[in-house]
N, C-alpha and C positions, 0 to 999 in steps of 0.2 A: 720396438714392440716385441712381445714375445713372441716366438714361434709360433707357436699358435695361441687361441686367448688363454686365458688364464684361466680355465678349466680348472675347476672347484680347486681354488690354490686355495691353503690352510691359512686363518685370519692369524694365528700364532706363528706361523713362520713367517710373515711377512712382516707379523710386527717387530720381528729382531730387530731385522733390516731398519726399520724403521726410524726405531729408535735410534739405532747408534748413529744414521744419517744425518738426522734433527740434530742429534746433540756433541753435533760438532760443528805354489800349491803343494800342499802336504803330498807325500804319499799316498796313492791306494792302500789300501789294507788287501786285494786280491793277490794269490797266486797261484803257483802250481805245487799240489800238495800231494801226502798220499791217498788214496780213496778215504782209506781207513779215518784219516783225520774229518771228515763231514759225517760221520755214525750221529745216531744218535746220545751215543756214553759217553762223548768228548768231554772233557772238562775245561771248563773255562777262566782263563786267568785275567782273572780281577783288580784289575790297577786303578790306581788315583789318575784320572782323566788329564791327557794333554790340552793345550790350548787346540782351540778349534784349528782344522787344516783350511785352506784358502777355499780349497773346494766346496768346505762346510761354510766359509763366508768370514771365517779368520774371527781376533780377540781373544779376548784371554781364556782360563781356563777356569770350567762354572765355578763359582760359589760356596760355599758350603750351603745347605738349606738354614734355616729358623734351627737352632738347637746346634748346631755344629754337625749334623748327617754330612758324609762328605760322600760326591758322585763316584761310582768307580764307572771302569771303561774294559770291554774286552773285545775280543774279536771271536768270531763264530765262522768256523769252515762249513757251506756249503757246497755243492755240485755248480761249476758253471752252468753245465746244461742240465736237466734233471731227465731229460731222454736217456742219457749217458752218465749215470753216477757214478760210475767205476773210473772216470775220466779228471781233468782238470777242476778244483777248485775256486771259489771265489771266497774272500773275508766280507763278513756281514759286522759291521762296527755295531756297538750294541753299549748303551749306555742305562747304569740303575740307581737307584735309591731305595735303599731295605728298608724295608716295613717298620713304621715308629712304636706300635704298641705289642702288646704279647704277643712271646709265641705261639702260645696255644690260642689266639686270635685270630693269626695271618692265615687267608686264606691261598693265597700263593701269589703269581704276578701278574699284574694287569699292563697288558701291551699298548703303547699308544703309537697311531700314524695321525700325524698332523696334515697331511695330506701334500698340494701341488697338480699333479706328481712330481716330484721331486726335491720335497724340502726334506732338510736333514735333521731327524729328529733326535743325534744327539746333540746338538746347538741347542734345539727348539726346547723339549722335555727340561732343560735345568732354568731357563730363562721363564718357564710359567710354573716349576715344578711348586711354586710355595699355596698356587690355586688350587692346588690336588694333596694338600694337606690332609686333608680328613680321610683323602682316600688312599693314604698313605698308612694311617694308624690300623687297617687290615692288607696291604698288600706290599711289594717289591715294585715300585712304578718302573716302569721300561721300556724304552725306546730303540730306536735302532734305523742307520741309514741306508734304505733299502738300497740293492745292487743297484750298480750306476750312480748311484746317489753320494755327493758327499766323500767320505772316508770309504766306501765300501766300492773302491776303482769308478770314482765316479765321472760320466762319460765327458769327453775333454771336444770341443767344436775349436771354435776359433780364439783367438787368445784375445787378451783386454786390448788393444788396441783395436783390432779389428773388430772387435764386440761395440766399444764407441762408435765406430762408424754405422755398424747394424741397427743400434739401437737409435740412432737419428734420421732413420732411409724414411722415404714418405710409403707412410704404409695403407696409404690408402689414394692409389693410383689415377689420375682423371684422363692421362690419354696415353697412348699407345707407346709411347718412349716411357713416360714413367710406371708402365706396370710391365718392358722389358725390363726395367732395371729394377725393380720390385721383384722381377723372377730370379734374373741372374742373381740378386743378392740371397733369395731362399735357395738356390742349385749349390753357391758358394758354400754356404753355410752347411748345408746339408754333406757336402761332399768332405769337409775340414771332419766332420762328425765318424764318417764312415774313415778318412783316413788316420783317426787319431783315435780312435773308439771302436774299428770294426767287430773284431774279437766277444766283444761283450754286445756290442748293439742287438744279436738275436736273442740272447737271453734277459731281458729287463722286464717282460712283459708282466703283466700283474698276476697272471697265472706261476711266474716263475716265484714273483716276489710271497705270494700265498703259500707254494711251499716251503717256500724259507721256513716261514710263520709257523709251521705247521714242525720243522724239524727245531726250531727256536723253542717250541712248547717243550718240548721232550730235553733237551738240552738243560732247559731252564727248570727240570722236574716238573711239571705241571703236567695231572690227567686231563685236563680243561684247560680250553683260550680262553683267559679273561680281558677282554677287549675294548679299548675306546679308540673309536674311529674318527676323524674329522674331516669333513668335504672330499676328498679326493680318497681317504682313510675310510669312506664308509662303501666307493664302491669296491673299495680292498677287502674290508670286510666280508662285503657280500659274496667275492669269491672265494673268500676263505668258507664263508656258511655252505656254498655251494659243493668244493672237493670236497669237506671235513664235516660235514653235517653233525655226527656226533660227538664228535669234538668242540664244538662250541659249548664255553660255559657261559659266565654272566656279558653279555653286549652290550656295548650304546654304538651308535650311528648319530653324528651331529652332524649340520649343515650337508643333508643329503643328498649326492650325487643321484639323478634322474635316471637307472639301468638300464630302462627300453629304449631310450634315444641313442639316434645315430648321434657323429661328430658335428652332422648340419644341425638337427633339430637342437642338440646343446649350445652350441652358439648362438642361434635363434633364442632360447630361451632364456642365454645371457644377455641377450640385447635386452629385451625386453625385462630381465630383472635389473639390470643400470641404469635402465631409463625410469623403474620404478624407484629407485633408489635417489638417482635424484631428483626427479619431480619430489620428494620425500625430505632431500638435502633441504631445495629452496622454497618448499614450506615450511621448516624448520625457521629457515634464515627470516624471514620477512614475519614470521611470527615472534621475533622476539622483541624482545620490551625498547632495547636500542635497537636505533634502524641498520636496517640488513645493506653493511657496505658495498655488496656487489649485484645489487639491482634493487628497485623498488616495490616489483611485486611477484611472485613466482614465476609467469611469461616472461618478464621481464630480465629476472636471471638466469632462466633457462638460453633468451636470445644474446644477451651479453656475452652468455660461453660459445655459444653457436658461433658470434661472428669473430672471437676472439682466435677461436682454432682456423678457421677460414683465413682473416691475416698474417696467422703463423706460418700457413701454406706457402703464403708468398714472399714473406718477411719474419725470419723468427726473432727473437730478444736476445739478448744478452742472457746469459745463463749462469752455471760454473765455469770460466774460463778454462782452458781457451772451448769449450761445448759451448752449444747455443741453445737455447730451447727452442726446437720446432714442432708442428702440428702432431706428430706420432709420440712426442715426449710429454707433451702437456696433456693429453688424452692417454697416455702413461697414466699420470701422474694423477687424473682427476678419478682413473678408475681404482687405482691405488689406494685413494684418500674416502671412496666410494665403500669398501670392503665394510666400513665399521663406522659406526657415530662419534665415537671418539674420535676419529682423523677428521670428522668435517670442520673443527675450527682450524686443523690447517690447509682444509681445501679455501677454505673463507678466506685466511690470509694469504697464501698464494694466488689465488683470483684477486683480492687486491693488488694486489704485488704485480702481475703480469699486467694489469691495465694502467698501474704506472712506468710499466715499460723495464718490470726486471723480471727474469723467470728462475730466480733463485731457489724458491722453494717450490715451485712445480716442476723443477730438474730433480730437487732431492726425491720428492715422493717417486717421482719415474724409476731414478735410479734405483729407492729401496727395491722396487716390484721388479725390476732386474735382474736383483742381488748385485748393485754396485757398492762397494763399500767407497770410505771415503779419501782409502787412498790411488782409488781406478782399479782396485779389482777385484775381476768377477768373482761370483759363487758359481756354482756347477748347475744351479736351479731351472736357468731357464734351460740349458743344456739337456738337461735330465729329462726335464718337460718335456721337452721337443720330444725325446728317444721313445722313452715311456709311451706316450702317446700314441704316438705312430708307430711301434711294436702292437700297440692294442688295440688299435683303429683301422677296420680294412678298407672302409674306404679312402680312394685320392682324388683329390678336387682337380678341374682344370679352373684355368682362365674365364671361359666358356660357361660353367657353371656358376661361378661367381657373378658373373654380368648378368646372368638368369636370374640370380637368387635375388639379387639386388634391393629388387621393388621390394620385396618382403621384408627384408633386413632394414631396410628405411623407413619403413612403415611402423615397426617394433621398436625401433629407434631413431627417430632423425639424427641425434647426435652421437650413436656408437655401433650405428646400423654396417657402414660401412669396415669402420675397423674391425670388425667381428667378424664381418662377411668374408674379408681380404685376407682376412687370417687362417681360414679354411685351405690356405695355398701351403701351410706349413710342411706337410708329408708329403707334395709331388717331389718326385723324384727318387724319396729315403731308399738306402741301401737295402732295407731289413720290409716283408711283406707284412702288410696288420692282419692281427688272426683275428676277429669278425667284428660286423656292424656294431655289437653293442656286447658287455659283460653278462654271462648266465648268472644268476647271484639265485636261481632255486633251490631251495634247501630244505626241502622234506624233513622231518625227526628233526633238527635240531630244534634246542632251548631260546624260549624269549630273547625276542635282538629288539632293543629301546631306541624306535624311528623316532628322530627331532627333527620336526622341519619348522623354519622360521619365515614368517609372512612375508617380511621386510629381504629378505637373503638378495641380494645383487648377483651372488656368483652359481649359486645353488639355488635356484627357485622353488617356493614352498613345495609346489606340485610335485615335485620329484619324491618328496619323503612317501605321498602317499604309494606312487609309483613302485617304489622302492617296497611299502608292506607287500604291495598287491603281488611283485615279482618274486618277493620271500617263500611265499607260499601260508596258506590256510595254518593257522597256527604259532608261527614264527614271529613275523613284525607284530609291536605292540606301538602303535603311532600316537605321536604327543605334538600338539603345537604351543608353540610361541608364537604370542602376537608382540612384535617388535622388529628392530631392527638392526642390519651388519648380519655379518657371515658367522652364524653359529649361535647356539643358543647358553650353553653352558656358562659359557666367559662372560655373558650378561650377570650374572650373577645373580640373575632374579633367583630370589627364594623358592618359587614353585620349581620350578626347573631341576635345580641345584638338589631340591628334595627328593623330586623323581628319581635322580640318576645316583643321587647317595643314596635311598634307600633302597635302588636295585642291585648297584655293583655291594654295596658292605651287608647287607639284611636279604637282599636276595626277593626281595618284595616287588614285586611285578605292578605297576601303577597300571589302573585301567585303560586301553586303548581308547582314545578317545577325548583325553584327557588335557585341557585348554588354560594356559600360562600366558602369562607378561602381562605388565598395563597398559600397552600400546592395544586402543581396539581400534584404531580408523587406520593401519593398515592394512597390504596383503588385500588377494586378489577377492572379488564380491562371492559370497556365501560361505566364508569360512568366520 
């Protein structure tokens, strides 16, 4: 399982993974510079993109876009610590595509973070870049793997071997020997982090990554951040809105990270959005016109998965050789397959699949949400995760609390109550202190920021988008729903949606808060 859960991990970084699993470590870029090299007049050189580093999750190198636009790649010197500018250096990898239509059209560059924390958005940006087409023909799209992350010295734990066996541990403990060795494996892990990463581990936090963001504007000529954020990229946002108020130009925030919540209440409120989601799966399934192969009526495939992780407990399947599928891999795999509508016909055939006794494709979907590729090795994702996280998170869970919280967690979810719960154990221990309960994201004076929150969201619960206006401040958040389903609104492709957010980031046109998209109405929570 991941370090901790998968806290608004981006539906677009995960579907790399995804993909390339079904259809089958570089360099950092940090060092030690001179100050002078992280000003803001640096110039940056521009090259034709190498293939992805392993840490980015490996393959080849992007694409040309539709027309022959071809990617460049550079690197950008920031401060390690930004306490200490005058000091050591970090490379911020940083990946573009220049604007398709006139000059005298372009507006300048619009930044995307695909979220995680920790997904690498130079992989991600050229594998969706042909989505953002339109929003191409006024700006320079660009991305960038934040410190830690990826190409940008991204943080190093324990190696692919020892990642396998992490990834298999029962992460969800029932007696007193198996939640010592459920610790000892987080102490492990955590400690490989700090001896292999310590140097960078204080500075990852998203206050650090925001002024990246902030000396990236100025770098990239831009008087304004022009900004798309996604799940994990909106509460980045929001501390960008928060140090740089007036520096925000045109925003979007997609599948919106909740700012007032601790690390409990977020988890809490991911139980209970994957338990929405699939209660939402297996009415899906039993509503279709052929009968729904992995149970007969919605309870009925709900209890099919239920008992199906219970005997993995005791007995897992046959998997990817020589791996097995056990209880923490298939609950992997179904949260995985959870994130978006699109993956549910392979959570359908993988549930098939595992009740005839193979865990073939609920090991691949595990592995994508990992970052395993498919020759065993890792990506830096869940790594980064981890760091990120607990850099930004002051509270540390015990033992103690977990068994407290419990009843709740189970109650929100019978079926992902616990793993979510147990997951809260990720930061005991971490080398590096979290700097508080929750992100400030208030941001007085600045310009319209475009809240998407989507009914349906598993990882990102609708509530949070509102959350998110409220903590913006009087003036700032302009809040929009989707009624629909999966992590994000935009990549739906709904027409309304799609309208909204073109005609704010290219025309500058601020759609009414308030303002209600998708054909999905019977989901998402009562009174919206």
């Amino acid at each position: 399982m991941p370090k901790l859960p998968p806290r608004a991990r981006a539906l677009a970084a995960t579907a790399v993974l995804l993909s390339t699993a079904l259809a089958a470590c570089g360099d950092g870029a940090s060092d030690t510079a001179d100050a002078d090299e992280a000003r803001p007049d640096q110039k940056l050189s521009w090259k034709d993109c190498p293939a992805p580093s392993a840490a980015e999750g490996g393959g080849g190198a992007p694409s040309p876009l539709p027309g022959g636009a071809a990617w460049q790649c550079a690197t950008m010197k920031a401060p390690l610590d930004w306490q200490k500018p005058e000091g050591d250096t970090i490379g911020i990898a940083l990946i573009r595509a220049r604007a398709s239509g006139a000059e005298d059209q372009r507006i300048g560059s619009l930044l995307f973070n695909f979220g995680g924390p920790g997904g690498s958005g130079v992989t991600t940006l050229p594998a969706f870049g042909a989505d953002y087409a339109k929003l191409r023909t006024r700006y320079d799209l660009v991305s960038f793997d934040p410190r830690g992350v990826g190409r940008s010295d991204g943080v190093k734990c324990e190696d692919d071997e020892q990642l396998d066996t992490y990834f298999q541990q029962d992460a969800t403990p029932d007696d007193e020997a198996e939640r010592k060795e459920f610790l000892d494996n987080v102490k492990s892990f955590n400690k490989a982090c700090d001896k292999n990463s310590g140097k960078v581990l204080p500075h990852v936090r998203t206050t650090d990554v925001a002024r990246d963001m902030d000396l990236m504007r100025q770098v990239l000529g831009d008087e304004k951040l022009h900004y798309f954020g996604i799940s994990y990229g909106t509460e980045l946002g929001g501390v960008y809105a928060h140090l740089f108020p007036k520096n925000v130009g045109r925003a979007v925030f997609d599948a919106v990270v909740d700012p007032t919540e601790s690390p409990e209440q977020g988890s809490l409120g991911q139980a209970k959005g994957f338990q929405l989601a699939l209660d939402n799966f297996a009415k899906d399934c039993v509503s279709q016109e052929d009968d729904c192969p992995v149970g007969d009526t919605e309870d009925d495939v709900k209890a099919r998965i239920a008992k199906l992780l219970k005997d993995l407990d005791a007995k897992p399947l046959p998997g990817l050789p020589p791996r097995r599928l056990t209880q923490t891999a298939a609950t992997n795999g179904i949260v995985q397959a959870l994130y978006s509508q699109d993956f549910w016909p392979y959570l359908t055939e993988g549930l098939s699949e595992a009740y005839d006794g193979e865990g073939r494709i609920l090991m691949l979907l595990s592995d994508s949400m990992n970052g395993r590729n498919e020759d065993g090795e890792y990506s830096n994702l869940s790594a980064a995760n981890v760091a990120i996280n607990c850099a930004d998170d002051k509270p540390r869970y015990t033992t103690a609390d977990v068994e407290e919280k419990l009843p709740r967690f189970r109650e929100a979810s019978p079926l992902f109550g616990d793993y979510l719960a147990w997951g809260m154990l990720g930061c005991t221990d971490w080398a590096v202190p979290g700097q508080a309960d929750h992100p400030d994201v208030s941001a007085s004076g600045a310009a319209p920021v475009l809240v998407i929150g989507n009914t349906g969201d598993p990882a990102t619960p609708y509530e949070g988008a509102r959350k998110m206006v409220g903590a913006l401040g009087e003036g700032v958040g302009v809040e929009l729903t989707y009624k629909g389903q999966g992590h994000g609104a935009y990549d739906s492709k709904d027409k309304c949606v799609r309208g909204a957010v073109d005609g704010y980031l290219l025309d500058g046109t601020v759609p009414k808060s308030g303002t209600v998209c998708g054909p999905d109405k019977a989901t998402g929570p009562s009174g919206t």
